[in-house]
N, C-alpha and C positions, 0 to 999 in steps of 0.2 A: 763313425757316428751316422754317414749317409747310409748306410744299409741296413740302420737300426730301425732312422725315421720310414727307409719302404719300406720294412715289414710289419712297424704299424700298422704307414697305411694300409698295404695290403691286406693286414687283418683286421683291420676295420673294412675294408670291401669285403671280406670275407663273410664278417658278423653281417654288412646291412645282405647279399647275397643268401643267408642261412635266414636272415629274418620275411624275403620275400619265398624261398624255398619252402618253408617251412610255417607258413601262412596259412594253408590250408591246414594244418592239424589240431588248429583252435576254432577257426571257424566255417569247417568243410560242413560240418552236421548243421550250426545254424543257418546257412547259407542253404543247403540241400534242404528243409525244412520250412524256408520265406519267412524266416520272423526276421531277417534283416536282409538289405538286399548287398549285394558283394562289397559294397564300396562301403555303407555302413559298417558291415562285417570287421573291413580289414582298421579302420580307425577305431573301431569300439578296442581290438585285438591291439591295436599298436599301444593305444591308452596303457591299456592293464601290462604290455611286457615293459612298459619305464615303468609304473609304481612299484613292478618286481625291482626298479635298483633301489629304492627306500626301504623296502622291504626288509635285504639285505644289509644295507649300510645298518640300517638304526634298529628293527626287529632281530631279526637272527643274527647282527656285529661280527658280519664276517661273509669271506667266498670261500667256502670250503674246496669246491668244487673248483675252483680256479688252480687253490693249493695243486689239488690230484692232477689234474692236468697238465700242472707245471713240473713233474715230476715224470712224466711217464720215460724221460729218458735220463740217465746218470747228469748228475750234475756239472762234472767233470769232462763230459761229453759232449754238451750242449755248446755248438757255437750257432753263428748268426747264420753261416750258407746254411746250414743243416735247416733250421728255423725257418728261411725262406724257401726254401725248398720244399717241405713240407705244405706251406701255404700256396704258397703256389698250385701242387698238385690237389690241395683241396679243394681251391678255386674251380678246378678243371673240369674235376668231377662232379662238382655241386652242379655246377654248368649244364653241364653234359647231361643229367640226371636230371635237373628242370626242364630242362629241351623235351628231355625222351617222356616227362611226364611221370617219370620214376619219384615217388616218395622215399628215398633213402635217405642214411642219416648222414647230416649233419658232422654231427657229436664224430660219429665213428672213421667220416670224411679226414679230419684235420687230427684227432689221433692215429689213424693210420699211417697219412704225410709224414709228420714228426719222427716217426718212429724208423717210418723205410728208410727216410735220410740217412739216420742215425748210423741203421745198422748198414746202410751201405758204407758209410765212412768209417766204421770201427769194428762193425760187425755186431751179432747177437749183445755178447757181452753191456754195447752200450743202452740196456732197455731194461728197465723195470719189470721183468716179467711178470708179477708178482700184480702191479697195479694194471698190465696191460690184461691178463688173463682175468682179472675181476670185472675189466671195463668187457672182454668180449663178451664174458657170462653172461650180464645183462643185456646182450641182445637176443639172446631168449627169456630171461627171468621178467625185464619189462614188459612185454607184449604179453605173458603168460600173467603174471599179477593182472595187470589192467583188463584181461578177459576174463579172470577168477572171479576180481572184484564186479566186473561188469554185470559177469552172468548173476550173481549171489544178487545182488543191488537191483538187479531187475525183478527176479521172483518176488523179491520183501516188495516195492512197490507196487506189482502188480496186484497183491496180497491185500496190502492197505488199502489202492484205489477200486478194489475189486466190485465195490456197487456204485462207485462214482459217474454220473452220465457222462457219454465219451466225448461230446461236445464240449462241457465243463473243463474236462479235466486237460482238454488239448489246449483249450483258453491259457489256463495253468503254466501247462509245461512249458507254452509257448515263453510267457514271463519268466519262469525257470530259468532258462535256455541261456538270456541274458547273463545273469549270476554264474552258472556252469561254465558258459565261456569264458566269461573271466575270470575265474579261478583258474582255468587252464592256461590262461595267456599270462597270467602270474606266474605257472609253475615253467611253461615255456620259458621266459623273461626271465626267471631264476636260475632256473639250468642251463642254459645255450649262451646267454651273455658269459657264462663265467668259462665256457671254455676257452673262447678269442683273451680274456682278460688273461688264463693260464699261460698260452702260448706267449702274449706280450711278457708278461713276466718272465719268461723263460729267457726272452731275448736280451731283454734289461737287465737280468741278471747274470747273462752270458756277457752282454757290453762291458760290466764293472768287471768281469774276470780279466777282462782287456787291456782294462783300463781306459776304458770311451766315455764321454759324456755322457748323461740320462740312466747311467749304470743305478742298478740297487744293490741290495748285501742279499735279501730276500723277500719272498713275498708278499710280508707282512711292511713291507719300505714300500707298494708298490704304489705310486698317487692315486688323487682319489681324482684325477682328469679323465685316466685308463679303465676306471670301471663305468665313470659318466659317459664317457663317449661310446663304448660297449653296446651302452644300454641304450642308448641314443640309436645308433647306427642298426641295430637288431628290429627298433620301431620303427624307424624310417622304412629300413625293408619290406619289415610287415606291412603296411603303407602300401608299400608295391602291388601285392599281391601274386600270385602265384597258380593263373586258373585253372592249368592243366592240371594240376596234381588237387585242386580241390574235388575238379569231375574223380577222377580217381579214387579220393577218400570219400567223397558224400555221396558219390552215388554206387560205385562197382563192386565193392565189398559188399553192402547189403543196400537195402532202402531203410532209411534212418526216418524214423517219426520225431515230434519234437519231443515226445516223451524218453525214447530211446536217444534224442541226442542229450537232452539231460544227463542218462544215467550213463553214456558215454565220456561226457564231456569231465562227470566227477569222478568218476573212475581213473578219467586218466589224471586229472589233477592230482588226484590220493597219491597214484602211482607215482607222480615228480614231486612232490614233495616227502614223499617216504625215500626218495631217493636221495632228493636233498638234508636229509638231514644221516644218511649215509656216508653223504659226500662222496657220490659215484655218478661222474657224468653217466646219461643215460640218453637214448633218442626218444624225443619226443614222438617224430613220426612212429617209433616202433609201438609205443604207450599207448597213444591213440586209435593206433591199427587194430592189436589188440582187443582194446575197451569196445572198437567198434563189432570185433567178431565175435566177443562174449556178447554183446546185445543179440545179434543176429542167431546164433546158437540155442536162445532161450525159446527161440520162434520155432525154430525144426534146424537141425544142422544142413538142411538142404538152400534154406536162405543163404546161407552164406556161399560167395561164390569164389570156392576153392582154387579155380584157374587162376583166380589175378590175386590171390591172397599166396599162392605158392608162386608166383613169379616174384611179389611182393619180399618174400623171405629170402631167394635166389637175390635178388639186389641187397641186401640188409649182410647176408654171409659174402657177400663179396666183396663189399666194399670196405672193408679195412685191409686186404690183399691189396686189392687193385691201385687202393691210394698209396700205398707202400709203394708199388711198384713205380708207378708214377713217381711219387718224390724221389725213389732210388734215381729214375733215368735223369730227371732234372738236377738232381744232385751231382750226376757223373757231368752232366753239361756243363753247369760252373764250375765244377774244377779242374775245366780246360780250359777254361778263365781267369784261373787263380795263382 
């Protein structure tokens, strides 16, 4: 039962970690843009990823997303080192990747973990290929949607505001901006809490195979302490903030206006909640990357600055590798322990 309650904690370090990480993807453009100044930014953002837990409890009566997650390795497979092990190496990477100012994901961080454990302890057979190959598709399908919708969403308003004074209409956007980020920091809040909640479930439901205290039967047994706290630790995060990687997303990719971080900000919201109702963890930072290079694209595809948008993609394909690897070696550690 002690190695159930550290991999809570741990993934709850992990959640508030992925919540200051991942800080900049809600409000890198309002920030880059001065309609809030950073520290506004990150509490207006913490706000809105907890009303994403009521959201889901009482609106959509359910984590789907938690489900998939909790699933991405055999059931039968799943013990508590594998579990810790996994988190761990997520931790590492997340880390490692804040430092370096790298926006990578999250989401792909601690499914990766999970999985390398798995298969170092049992081999391929113990992995869902099935839900693992759907979660990698969308680190292209996200960022490709959120720049479709970006680039389309931008023509239509430039369309509509096309005799608007441009003085006026930045007054506008600027109040826009408000709204648009919180619908992202909802969609963030929705999607990202629920894969820490995945993973505890995994573990809880690997304890009762045990026979340990805290055990569940399944996911649908899971309390409702484990999605509060989630949701908790993710804002707190956010709270944090995360500066390096907002210069990164608000200003290196393109120069964002407040009207483009608008149709940014809703583009990528569209994109996590079409995902949410998918039920396919997805990265936020990839969504937002995305929405943010369809903006830039509508302007001349020379705005956008291709150098740090392909190193961008270079960290995004790696890291579900990398973190595998990682939980692999951490995995082989403890069970010279065991």
């Amino acid at each position: 039962m002690e190695l159930l309650v550290i991999i809570i904690i741990l993934a709850l370090i992990f959640d508030y970690i992925n919540g200051f990480h991942d800080a900049a993807n809600s409000i890198a453009t309002i920030v880059s843009t001065k309609v809030l100044t950073p520290f506004q930014a990150v509490i207006w953002a913490a706000f809105f990823n907890f009303v994403a837990f009521f959201i889901a409890k009482y609106i959509i009566g359910g984590f789907g997303i938690a489900n998939t997650v909790s699933k991405t390795v055999m059931e039968q497979y799943i013990t508590l080192p594998i579990i810790l092990s996994g988190v761990i190496a997520a931790i590492t990477w997340n880390l490692f990747t804040w430092w370096r100012g790298i926006p990578s994901s999250s989401s792909h961080t601690l499914i990766g973990g999970f999985a390398g454990a798995a298969i170092m302890a049992h081999g391929f057979g113990a992995i869902q290929v099935n839900i693992i190959l759907k979660i990698a598709a969308f680190i292209f399908l996200a960022p490709l949607i959120g720049m479709v919708v970006a680039f389309g969403f931008t023509l239509l308003v430039l369309y509509i505001c096309r005799r608007a004074r441009p003085s006026t209409a930045e007054v506008w956007f600027k109040k826009l901006q408000l709204v648009s980020s919180a619908l992202f920091s909802i969609g963030h809040g929705l999607n990202d809490s629920q894969k820490v909640m995945g993973i505890i479930a995994a573990a809880m439901i690997a304890a009762h195979s045990q026979g340990l205290g805290m055990g569940i039967n399944s996911i649908n047994d899971l309390p409702d302490w484990v999605a509060f706290s989630c949701f908790t630790a993710i804002s707190l995060g956010t709270m944090s903030g995360g500066w390096k990687i907002v210069k990164t997303m608000g200003t290196r990719i393109t120069k964002v206006t407040p009207l483009e971080g608008v149709i940014a900000e809703t583009a990528g919201a569209f994109t996590l909640y079409l995902t949410e109702f998918l039920k396919i963890p997805v990265s936020t930072t990839h969504t937002i990357t995305g929405a943010i290079i369809g903006v830039g694209a509508t302007k001349r595809l020379s705005a956008v600055r291709w150098g740090v948008t392909k190193s961008l993609m270079t960290a995004w394909v790696l890291t579900i590798p990398v973190s595998g690897l990682l939980a692999a070696g951490v995995y082989w550690i403890i069970s010279l322990f065991s």
